[in-house]
Structures are given as C-alpha cells and as structure tokens.
BAFI-3210 file (N, C-alpha, C; in Angstrom, 3 decimals, decimal comma, padded with zeros to 6 digits):
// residues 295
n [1|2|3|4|5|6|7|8|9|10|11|12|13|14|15|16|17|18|19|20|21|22|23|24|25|26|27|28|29|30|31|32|33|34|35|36|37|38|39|40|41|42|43|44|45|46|47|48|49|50|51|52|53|54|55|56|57|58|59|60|61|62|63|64|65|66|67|68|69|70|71|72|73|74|75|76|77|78|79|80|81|82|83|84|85|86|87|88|89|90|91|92|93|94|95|96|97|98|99|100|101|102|103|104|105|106|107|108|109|110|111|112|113|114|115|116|117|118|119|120|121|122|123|124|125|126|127|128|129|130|131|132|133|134|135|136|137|138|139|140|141|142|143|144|145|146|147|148|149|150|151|152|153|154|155|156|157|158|159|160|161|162|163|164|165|166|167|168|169|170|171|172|173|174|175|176|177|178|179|180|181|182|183|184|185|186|187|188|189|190|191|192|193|194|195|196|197|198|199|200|201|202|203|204|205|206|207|208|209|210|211|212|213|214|215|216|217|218|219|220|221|222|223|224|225|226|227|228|229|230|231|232|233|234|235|236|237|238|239|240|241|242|243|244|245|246|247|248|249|250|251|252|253|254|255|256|257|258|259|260|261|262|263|264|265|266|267|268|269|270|271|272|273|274|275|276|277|278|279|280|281|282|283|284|285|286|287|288|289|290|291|292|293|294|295]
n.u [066,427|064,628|065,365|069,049|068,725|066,337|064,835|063,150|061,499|060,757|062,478|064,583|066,464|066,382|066,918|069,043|070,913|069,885|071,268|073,681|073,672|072,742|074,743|076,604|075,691|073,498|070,792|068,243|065,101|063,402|060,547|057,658|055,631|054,699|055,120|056,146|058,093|058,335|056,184|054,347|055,563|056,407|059,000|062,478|064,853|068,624|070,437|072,673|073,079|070,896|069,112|066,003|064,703|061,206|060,486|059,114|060,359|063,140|062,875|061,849|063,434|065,429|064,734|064,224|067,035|068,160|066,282|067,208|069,163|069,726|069,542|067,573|064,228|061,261|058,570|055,328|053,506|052,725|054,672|053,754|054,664|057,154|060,198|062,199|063,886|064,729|068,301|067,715|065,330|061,847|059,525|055,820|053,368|051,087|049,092|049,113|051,445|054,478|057,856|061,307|064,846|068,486|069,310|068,379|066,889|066,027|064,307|062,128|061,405|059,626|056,715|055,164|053,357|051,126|050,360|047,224|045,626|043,495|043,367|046,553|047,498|046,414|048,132|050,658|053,962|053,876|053,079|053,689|056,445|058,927|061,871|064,392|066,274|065,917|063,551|063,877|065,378|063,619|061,620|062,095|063,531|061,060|058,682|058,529|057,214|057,358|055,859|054,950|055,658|056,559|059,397|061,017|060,837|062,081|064,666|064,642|062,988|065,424|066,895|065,741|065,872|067,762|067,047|064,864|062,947|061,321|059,199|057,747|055,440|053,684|052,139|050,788|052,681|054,981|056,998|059,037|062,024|063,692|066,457|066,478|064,653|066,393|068,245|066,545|065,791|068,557|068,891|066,764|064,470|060,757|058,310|055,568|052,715|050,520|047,085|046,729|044,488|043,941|045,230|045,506|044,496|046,162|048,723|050,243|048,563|048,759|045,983|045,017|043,360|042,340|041,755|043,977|046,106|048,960|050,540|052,669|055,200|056,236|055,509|057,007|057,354|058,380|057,655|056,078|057,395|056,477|057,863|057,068|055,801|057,667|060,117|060,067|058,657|061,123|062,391|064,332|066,500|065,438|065,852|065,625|064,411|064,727|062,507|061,079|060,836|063,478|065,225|068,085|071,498|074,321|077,408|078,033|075,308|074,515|071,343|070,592|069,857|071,270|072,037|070,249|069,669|069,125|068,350|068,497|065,269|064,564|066,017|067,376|067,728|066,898|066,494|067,356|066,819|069,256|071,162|069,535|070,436|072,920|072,845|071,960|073,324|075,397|074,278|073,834|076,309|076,959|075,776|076,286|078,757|078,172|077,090|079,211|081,283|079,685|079,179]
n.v [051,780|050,360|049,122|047,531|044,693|042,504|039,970|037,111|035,627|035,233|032,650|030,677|030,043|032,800|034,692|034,298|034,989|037,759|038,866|038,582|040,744|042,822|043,546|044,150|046,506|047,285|048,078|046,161|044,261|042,212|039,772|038,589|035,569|034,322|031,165|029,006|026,102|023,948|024,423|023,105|021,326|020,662|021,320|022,191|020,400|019,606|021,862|023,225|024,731|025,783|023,514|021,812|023,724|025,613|025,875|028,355|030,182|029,762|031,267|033,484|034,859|035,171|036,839|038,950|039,815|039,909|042,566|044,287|045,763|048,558|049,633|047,403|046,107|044,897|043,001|041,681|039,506|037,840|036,990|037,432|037,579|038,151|039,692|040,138|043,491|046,630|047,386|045,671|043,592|043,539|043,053|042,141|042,337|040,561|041,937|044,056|046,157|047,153|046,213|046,921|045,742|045,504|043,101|039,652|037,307|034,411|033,024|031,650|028,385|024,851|023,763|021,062|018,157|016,112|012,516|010,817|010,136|009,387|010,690|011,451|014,421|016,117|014,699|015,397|016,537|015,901|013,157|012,255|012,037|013,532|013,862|011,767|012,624|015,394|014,218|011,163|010,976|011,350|009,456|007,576|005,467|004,124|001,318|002,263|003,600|003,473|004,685|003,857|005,893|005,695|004,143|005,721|005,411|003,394|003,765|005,265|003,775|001,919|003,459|003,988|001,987|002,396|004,273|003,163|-000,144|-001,124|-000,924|-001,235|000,060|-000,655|-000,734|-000,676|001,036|000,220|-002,291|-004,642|-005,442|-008,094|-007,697|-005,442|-006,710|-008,211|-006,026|-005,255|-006,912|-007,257|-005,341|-005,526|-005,037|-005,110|-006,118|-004,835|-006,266|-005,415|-003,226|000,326|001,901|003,866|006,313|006,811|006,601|008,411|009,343|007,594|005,110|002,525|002,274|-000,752|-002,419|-004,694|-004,508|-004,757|-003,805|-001,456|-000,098|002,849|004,895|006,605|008,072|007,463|009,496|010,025|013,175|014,761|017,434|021,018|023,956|026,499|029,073|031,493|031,499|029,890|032,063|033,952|032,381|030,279|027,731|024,602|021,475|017,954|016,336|013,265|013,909|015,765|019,022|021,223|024,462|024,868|025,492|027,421|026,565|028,624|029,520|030,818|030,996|030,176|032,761|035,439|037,534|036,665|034,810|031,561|029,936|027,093|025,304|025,147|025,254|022,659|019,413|018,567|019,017|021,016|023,006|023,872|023,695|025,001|027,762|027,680|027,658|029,794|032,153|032,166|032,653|035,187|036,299|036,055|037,051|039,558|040,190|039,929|042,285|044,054|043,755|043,540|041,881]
n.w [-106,254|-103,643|-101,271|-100,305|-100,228|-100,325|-098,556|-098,604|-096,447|-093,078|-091,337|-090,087|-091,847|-093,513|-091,117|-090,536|-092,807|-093,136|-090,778|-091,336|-093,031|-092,079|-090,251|-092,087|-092,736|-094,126|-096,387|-095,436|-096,174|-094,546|-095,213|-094,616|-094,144|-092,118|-091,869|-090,527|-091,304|-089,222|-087,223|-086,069|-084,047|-080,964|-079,758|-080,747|-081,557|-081,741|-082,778|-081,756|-078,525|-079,314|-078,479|-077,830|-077,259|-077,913|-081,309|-081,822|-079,928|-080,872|-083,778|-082,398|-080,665|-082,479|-084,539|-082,533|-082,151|-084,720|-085,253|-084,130|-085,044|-087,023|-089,854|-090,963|-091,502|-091,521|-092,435|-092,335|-094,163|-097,194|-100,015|-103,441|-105,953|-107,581|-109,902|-112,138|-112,568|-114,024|-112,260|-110,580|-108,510|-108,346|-105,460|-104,907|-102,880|-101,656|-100,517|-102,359|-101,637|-103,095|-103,907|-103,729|-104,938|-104,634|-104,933|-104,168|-101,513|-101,459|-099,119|-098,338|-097,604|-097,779|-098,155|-096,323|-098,090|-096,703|-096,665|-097,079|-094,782|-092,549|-089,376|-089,481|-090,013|-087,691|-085,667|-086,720|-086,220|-083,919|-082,857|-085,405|-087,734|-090,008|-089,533|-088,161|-086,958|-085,791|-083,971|-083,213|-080,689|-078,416|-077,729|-076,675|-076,984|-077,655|-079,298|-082,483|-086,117|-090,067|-092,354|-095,554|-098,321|-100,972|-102,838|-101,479|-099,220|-097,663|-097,116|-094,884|-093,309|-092,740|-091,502|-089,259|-086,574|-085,186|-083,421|-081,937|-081,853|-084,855|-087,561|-090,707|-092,527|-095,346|-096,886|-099,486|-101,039|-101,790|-102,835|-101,304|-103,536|-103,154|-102,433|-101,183|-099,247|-097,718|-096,895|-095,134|-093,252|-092,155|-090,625|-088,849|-088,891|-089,177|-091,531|-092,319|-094,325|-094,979|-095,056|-094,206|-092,226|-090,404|-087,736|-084,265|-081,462|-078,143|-078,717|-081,010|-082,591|-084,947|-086,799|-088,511|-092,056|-091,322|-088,754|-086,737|-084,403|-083,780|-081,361|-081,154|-080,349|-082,044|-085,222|-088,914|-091,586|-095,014|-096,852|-099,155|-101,105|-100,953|-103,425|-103,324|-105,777|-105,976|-106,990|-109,461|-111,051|-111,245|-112,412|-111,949|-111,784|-110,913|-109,487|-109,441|-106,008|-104,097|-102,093|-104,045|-105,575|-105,461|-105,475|-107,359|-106,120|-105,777|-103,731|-102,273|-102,695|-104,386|-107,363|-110,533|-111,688|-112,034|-109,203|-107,770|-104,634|-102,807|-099,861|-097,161|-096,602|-098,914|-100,727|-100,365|-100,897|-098,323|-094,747|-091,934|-088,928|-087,795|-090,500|-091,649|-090,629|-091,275|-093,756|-094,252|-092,977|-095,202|-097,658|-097,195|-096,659|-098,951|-100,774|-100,119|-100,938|-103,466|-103,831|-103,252|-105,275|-107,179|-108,446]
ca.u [066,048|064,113|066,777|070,188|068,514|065,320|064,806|061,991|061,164|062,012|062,266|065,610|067,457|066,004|067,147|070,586|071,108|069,456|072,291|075,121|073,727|072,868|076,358|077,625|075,415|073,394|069,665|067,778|063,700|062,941|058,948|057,527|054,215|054,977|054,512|057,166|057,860|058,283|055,445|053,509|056,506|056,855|060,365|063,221|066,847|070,050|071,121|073,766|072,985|069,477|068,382|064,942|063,866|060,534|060,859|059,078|060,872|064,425|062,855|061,443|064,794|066,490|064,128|064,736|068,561|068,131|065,794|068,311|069,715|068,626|069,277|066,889|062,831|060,544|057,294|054,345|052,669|053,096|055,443|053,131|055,222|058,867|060,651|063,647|063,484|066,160|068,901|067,327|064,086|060,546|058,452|054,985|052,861|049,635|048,251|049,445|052,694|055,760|059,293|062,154|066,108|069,399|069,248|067,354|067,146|064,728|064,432|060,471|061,160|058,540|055,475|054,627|051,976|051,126|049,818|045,818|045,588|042,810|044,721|048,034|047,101|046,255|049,771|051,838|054,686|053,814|053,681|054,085|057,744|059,773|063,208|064,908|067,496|065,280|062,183|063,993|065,580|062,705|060,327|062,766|063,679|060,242|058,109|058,913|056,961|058,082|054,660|055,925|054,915|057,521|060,658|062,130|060,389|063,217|065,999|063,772|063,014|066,932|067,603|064,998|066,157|068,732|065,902|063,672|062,321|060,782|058,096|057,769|054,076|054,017|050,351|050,557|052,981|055,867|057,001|060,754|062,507|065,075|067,523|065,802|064,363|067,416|068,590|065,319|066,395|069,748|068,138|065,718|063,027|059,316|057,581|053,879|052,442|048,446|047,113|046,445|043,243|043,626|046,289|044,317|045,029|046,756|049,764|050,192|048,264|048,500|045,095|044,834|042,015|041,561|041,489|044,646|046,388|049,922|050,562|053,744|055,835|056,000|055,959|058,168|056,642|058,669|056,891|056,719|057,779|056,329|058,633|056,269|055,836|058,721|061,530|059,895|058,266|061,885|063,115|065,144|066,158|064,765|066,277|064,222|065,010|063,966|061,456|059,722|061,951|064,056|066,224|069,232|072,076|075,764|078,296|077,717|073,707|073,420|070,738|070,938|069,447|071,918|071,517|068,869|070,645|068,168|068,453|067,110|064,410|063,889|067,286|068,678|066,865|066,556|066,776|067,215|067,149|070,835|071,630|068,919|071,130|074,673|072,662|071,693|074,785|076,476|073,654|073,614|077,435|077,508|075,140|076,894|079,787|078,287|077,194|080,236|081,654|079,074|078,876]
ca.v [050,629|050,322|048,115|046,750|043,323|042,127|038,241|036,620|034,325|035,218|031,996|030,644|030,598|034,083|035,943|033,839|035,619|039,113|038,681|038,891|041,609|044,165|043,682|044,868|047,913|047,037|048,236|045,261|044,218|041,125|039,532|036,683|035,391|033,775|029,962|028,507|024,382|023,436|025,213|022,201|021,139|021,440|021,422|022,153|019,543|018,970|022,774|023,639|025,914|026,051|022,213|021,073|024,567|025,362|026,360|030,051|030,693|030,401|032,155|035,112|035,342|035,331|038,272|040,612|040,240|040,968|043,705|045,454|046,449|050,327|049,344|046,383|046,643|043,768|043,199|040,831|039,355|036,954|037,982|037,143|038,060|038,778|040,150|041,316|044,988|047,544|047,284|044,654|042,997|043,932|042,306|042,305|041,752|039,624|043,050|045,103|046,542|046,853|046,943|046,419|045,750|045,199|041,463|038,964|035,871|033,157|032,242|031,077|026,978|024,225|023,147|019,440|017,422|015,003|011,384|011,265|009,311|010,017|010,948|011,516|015,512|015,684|014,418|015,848|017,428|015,455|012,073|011,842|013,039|013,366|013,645|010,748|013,194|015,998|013,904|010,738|010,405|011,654|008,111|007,034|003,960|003,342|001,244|003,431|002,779|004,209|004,701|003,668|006,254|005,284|003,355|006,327|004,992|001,865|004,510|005,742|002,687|001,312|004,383|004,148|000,975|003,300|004,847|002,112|-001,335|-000,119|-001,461|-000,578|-000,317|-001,118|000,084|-000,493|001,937|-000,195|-003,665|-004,167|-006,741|-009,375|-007,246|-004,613|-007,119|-008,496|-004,805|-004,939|-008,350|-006,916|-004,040|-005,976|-004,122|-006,017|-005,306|-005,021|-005,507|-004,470|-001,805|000,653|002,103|005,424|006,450|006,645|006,858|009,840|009,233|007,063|003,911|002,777|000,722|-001,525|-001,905|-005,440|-004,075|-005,191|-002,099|-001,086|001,145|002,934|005,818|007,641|006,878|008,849|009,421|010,505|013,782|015,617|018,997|022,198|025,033|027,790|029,998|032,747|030,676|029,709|033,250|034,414|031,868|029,698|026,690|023,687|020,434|017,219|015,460|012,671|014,354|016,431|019,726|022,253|025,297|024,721|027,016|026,780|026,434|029,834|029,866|031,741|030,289|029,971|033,647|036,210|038,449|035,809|033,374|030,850|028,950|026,533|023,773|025,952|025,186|021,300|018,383|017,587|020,032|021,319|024,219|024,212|023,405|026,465|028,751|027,521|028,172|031,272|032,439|031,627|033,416|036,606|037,064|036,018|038,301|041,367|040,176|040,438|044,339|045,038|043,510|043,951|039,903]
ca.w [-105,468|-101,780|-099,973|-101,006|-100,493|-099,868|-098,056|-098,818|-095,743|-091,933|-090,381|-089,500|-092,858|-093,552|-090,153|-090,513|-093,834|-092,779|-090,151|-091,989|-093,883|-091,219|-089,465|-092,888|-092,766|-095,767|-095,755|-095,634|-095,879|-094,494|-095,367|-093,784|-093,890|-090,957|-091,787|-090,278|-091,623|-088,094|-086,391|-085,703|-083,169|-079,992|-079,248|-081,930|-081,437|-083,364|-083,261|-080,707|-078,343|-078,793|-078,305|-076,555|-077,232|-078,722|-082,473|-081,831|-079,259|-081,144|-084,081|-081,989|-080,520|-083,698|-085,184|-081,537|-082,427|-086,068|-085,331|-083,095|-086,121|-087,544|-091,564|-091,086|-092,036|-091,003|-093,259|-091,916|-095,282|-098,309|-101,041|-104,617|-106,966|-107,775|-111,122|-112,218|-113,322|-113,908|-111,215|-109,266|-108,389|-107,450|-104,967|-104,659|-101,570|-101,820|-100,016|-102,930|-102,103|-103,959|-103,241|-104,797|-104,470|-105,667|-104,219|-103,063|-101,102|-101,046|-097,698|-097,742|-096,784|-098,444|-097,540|-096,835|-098,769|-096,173|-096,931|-096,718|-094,182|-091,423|-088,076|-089,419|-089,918|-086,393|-084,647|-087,317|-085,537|-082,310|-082,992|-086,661|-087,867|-091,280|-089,539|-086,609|-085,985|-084,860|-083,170|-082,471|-079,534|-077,409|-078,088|-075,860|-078,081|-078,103|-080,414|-083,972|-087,387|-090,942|-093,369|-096,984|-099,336|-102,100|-102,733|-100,650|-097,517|-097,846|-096,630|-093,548|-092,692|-092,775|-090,617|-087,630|-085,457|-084,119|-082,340|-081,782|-082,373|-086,754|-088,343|-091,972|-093,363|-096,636|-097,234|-101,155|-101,482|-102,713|-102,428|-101,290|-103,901|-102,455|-101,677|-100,349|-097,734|-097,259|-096,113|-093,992|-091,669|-091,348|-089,658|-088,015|-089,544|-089,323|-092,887|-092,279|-095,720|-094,542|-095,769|-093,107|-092,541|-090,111|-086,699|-083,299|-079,601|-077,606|-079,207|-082,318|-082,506|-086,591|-086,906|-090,355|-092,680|-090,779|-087,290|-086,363|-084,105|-083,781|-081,180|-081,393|-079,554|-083,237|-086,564|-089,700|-092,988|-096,129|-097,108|-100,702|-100,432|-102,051|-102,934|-103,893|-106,960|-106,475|-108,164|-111,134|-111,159|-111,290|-113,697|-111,155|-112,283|-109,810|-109,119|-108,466|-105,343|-103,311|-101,891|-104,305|-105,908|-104,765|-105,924|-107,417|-105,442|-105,651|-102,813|-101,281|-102,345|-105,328|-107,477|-111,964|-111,766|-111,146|-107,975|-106,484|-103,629|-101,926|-098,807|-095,997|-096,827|-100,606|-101,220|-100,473|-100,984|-096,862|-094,076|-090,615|-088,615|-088,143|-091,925|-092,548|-090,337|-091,970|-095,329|-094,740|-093,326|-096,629|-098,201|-096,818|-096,817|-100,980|-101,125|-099,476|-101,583|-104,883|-104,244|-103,296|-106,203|-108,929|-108,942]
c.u [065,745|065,644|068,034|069,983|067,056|064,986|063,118|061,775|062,012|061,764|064,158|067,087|067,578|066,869|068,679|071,265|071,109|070,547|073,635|075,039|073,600|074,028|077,405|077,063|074,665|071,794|069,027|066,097|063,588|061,302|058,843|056,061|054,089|053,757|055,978|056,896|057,707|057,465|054,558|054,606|056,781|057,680|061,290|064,849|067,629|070,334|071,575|073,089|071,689|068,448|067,482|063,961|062,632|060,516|060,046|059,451|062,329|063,985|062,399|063,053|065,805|065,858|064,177|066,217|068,444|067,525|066,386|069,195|069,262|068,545|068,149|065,335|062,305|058,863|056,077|053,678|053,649|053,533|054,329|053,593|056,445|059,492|061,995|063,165|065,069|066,637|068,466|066,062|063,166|059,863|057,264|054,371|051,741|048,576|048,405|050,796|053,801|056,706|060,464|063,981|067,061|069,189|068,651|067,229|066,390|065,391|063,303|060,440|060,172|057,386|055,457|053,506|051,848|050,053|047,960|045,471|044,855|043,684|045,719|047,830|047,118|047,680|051,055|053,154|054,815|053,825|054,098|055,593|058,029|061,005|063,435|065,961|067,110|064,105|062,859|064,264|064,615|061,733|061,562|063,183|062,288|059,784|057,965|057,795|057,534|056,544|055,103|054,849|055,243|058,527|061,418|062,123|061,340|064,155|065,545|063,925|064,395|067,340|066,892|065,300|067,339|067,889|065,036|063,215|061,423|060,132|057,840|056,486|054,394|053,037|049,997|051,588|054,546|056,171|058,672|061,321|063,548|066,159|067,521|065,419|065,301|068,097|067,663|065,719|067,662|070,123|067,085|064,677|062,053|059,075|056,196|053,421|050,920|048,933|046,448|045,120|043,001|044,975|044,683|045,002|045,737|047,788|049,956|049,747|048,050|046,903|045,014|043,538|041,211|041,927|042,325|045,374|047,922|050,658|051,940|053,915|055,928|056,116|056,531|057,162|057,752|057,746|056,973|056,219|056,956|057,342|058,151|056,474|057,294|059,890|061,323|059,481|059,573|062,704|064,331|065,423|066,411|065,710|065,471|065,067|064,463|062,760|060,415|061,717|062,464|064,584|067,741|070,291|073,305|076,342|077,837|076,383|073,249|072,834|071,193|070,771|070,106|071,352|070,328|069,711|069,270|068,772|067,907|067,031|064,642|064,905|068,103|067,497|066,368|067,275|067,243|067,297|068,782|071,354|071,038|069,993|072,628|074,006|072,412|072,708|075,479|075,585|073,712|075,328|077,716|076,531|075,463|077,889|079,740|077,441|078,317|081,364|081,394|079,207|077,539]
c.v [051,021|050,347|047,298|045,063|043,045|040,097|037,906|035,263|034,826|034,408|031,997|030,621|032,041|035,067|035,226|034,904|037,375|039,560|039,326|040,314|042,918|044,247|043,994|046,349|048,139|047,159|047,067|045,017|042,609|040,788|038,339|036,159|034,680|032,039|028,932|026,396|023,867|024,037|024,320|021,539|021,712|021,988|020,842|021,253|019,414|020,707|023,296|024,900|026,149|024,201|021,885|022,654|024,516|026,272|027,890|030,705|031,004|031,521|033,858|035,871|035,954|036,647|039,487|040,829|040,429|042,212|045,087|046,475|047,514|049,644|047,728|046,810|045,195|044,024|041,797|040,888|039,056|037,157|036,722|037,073|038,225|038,295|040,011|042,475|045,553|047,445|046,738|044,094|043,591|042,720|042,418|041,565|041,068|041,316|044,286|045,882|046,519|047,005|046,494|046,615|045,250|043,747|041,151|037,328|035,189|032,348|031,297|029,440|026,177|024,118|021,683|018,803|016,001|013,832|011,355|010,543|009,520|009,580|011,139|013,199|016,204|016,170|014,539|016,973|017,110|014,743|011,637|012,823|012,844|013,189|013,227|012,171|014,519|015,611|012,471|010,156|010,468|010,372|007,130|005,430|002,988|002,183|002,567|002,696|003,912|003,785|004,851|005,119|006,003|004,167|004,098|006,070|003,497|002,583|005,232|004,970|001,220|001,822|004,233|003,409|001,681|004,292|004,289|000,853|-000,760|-001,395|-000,536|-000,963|000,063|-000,031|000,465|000,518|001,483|-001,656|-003,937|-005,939|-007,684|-008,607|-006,319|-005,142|-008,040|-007,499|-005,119|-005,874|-007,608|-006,010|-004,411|-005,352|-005,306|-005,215|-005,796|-004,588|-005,100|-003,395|-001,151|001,795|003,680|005,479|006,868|006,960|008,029|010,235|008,984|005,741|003,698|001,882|000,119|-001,727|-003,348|-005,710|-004,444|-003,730|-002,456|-000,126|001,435|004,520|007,025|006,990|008,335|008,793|010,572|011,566|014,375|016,701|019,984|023,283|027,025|028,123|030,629|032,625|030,541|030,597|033,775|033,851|031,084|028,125|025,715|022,340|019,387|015,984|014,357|012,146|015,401|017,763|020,864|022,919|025,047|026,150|026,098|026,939|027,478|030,814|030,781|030,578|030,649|031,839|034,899|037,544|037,448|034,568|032,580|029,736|028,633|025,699|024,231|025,541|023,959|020,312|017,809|018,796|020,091|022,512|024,305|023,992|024,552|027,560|028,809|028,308|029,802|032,553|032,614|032,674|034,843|037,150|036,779|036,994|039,920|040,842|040,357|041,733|044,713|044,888|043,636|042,302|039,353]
c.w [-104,008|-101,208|-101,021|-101,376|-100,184|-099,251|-098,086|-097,561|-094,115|-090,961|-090,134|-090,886|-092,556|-092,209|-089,735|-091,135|-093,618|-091,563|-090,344|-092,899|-092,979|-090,308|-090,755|-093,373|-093,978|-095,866|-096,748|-095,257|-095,627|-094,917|-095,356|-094,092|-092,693|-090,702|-091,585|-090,268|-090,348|-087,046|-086,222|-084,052|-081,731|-079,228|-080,861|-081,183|-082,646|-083,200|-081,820|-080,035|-077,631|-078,954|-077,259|-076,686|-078,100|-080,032|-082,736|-080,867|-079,986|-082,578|-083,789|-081,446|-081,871|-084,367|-084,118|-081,959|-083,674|-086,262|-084,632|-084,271|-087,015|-089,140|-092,171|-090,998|-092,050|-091,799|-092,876|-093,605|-096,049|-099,624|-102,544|-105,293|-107,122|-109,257|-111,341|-112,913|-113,553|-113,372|-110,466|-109,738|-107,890|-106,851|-104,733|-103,611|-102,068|-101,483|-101,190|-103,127|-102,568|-103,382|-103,774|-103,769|-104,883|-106,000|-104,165|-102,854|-101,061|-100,378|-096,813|-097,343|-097,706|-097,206|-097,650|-097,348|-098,088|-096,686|-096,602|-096,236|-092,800|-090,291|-088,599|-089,136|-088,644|-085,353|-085,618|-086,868|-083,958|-081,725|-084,587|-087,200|-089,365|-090,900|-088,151|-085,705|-085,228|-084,012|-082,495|-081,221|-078,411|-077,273|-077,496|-076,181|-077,809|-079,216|-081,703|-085,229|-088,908|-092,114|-094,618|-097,843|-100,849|-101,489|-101,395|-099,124|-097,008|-096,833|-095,176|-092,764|-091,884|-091,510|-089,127|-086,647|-084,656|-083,286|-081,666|-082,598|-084,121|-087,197|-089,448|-092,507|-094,449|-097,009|-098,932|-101,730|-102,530|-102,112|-102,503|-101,976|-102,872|-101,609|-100,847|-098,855|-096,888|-095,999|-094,662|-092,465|-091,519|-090,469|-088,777|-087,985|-089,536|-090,244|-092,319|-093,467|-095,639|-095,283|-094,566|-093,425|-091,483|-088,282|-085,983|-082,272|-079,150|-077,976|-080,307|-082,205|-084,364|-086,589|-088,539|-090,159|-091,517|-089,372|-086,550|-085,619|-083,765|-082,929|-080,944|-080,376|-080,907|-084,115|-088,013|-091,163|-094,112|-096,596|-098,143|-100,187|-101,759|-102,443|-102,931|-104,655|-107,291|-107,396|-109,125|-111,754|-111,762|-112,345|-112,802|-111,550|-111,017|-110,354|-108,548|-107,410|-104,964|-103,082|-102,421|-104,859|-105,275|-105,943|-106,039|-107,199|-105,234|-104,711|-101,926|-101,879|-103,610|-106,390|-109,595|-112,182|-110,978|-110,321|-106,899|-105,838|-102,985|-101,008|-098,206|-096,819|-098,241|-100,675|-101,344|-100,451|-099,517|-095,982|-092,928|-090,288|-088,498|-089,477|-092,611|-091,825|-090,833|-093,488|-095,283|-094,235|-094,182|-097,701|-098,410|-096,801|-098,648|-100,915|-101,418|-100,962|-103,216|-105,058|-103,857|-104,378|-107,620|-109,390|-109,671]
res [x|x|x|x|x|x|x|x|x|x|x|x|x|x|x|x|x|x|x|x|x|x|x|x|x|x|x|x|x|x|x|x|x|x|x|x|x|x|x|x|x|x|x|x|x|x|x|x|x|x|x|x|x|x|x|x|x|x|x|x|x|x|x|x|x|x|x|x|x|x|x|x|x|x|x|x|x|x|x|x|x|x|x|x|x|x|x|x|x|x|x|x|x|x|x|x|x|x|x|x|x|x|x|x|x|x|x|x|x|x|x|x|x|x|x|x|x|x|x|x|x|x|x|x|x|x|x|x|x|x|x|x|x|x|x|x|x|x|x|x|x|x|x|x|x|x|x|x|x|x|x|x|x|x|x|x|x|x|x|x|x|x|x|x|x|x|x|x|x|x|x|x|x|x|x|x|x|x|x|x|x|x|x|x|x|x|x|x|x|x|x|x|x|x|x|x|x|x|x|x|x|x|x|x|x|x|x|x|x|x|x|x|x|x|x|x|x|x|x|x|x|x|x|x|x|x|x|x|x|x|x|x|x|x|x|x|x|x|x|x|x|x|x|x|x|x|x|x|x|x|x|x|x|x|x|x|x|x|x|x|x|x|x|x|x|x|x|x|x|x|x|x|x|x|x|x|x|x|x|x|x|x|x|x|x|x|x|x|x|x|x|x|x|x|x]
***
C-alpha cells in the first residue's frame, strides 16, 4: 500500500480528519478537487474561533497547519474511482493516477441541486441561503422569505421568524393542511400562495408570475443534496434523508464497508462547518484506531 490512509475530500471535514492522523505519524494522502459546498459564501459563522471569517480563508489555514506535517501528501484533482483490493483500497484520479491504502475516508461533501428558478443561481451564497444558523443573523432581522420546495419547506419556514419577519412561498410546491397552518399563525408566518416567477434587485427582491414584488433581506430554500459516485462505487450503504441521501456512518464515522469512514455534509443528513470538523475529528482518530488494531 501507498499511504496508511488516503482522504478523499480536503475541505474542512477532510483536513479535520487528516489532522488527527498526521499527529499520529501515519502517512497520509489527502485529494481534493477543490469544490468546496460553501465557496459561494462570503463569510463562514457558527464555528468558534473562526466566526465572520471567509470560508477560504479558514480552509487555507487549515491545509498550512496540516501541511506542516512531513507524513502528509496533498493531491490537487478529482478522485473517479475507488475499490477495494488486497489490503486496502485503490483510488483513481480522473487524470489517471492510482493510489492506494490501507484506509480511507470520504471527506468529498454534496453538491446542491438548486431550484430552477431564474435569479436564485446568481445570489446563492449571498442572498439566497439553506442554513438560518450560518447566514441568519446578518439580515439583521430583516424582511426573510422561505421558497417551498416540499413538505420539508414547513420546518424552514417554522424556524425563520427568529431571524426575521418570514414569508413562506408556496409556489405549487406544497399546500400546508390545517394544522400545518395552524403551526404557520403561531409563528406568524405570512403564506404567499403565488406562484413566483424569478428573484431580482441587488439583493433579493422575489417577483411573482403576477408582478407583485417582495423584496426581502434573504430568503432560505431547502436544497437536495448530491453525494457523488465514490460510496456506491465502494458499496456503501446510503441513507435517505430529508434532503436528498447521505452515507450511513456509525458513532465514530465508519461507514457499512469495512476500512471506509465518511464524514461532513457526505455523512449526516444536515451540516456545518463545525459539525464537519467534530466529524472528521472522530473520523480520522477511528481510523488510526482500526490500523492499529486490525479493526
């Protein structure tokens, strides 16, 4: 085998994980393609420490202090492929190369499949959000709206008046029975059942199909998640959440497929950067722990 482990993904799970492993002396390959979920963002909150910062600034930081480390190996480019073989796994690059290792972590994050909705694309990450607890407080308890894409846009919408006045567009996407809009008045939620027709202005203005406008401080949208290939490549067995599926991974991250741990967004049905750095923490020391165990 290359490396004792190989990590598939070095955003902030990934160089959590890669962490724990080069402070146990453990030669490790990180590979990134470097598409970080929150790279539309201009400022990362909610993680101690490093709050208000902007989200390539804490991961560049986080890859000079993992790279300080000699048994660590840093790979630019998109892992294609991954096996199991004899004593471990192989990875393949999109560019061709191989590499292999006892371990390995899936640390690559989802992708979002945003709503097709002209302008949202745009102000995704700037005025359009998926999570209150990293974008809201800044909209300064502005005007808020919550864009239904499902039932699941009910539980969004419950949650936002703690940030701001919430308006819940409906926009065909579901229709909230009795009790549902019961929830809604007791939250003082406005349901706008229009159907909306495209976002506008410097900020977030929603306009509907019959020209009615909305303009708001941000608005949240429920997003379905991708998780990529490598898991099901590997034989991982997935979990459907919410929002779309994830990797199922037990307590301290390993996944149905022994020797493979996954953490971060790939790993829980709902994320954060601090929830990716606890996960991958947890990752990278079960990891060490089952080569030195033969786990």
């Amino acid at each position: 085998m290359d490396y004792d482990v190989i990590i598939i993904g070095g955003s902030y799970a990934g160089l959590s994980a890669g962490l724990q492993l080069a402070r146990a002396r453990r030669k490790v390959l990180v590979i990134d393609a470097g598409q970080r979920r929150n790279r539309y963002a201009a400022h990362s909150h909610g993680f101690l420490t490093q709050d208000g910062k902007p989200p390539a600034q804490i991961a560049s930081e986080g890859r000079a202090q993992l790279m300080r480390y000699a048994t660590v190996q840093w790979l630019d480019g998109l892992a294609a492929q991954a096996r199991p073989v004899a004593g471990g796994f192989q990875v393949v690059l999109q560019q061709g190369t191989v590499h292999t290792a006892q371990r390995l972590i899936l640390a690559a994050g989802v992708e979002d499949e945003l709503p097709d909705l002209p302008g949202l694309a745009q102000r995704w990450g700037r005025h359009v959000f998926h999570c209150p607890y990293c974008h809201g407080y800044e909209l300064q308890q502005g005007p808020i709206g919550a864009l239904a894409v499902s039932a699941i846009s009910l539980h969004q919408a419950l949650m936002l008046p703690d940030w701001g006045p919430t308006t819940l567009f409906l926009n065909g996407a579901f229709e909230p029975d009795a009790e549902q809009q019961t929830q809604l008045r007791a939250r003082d939620v406005r349901v706008e059942p229009g159907a909306v027709a495209r976002l506008d202005g410097a900020a977030v203005d929603v306009v509907m199909q019959d020209g009615r406008v909305f303009a708001l401080a941000g608005l949240f949208v429920a997003t379905r998640v991708r998780p990529g290939v490598l898991a099901a490549q590997l034989g991982c067995e997935l979990e459907e959440g919410p929002l779309g599926p994830y990797v199922k991974a037990d307590p301290v991250r390993a996944t149905s497929v022994p020797g493979v741990f996954a953490c971060g967004d790939l790993a829980r049905p709902a994320g954060s950067v601090a929830l990716a750095v606890g996960d991958g923490a947890m990752a990278g020391a079960a990891a060490h722990r089952s080569l030195m165990f033969g786990l």
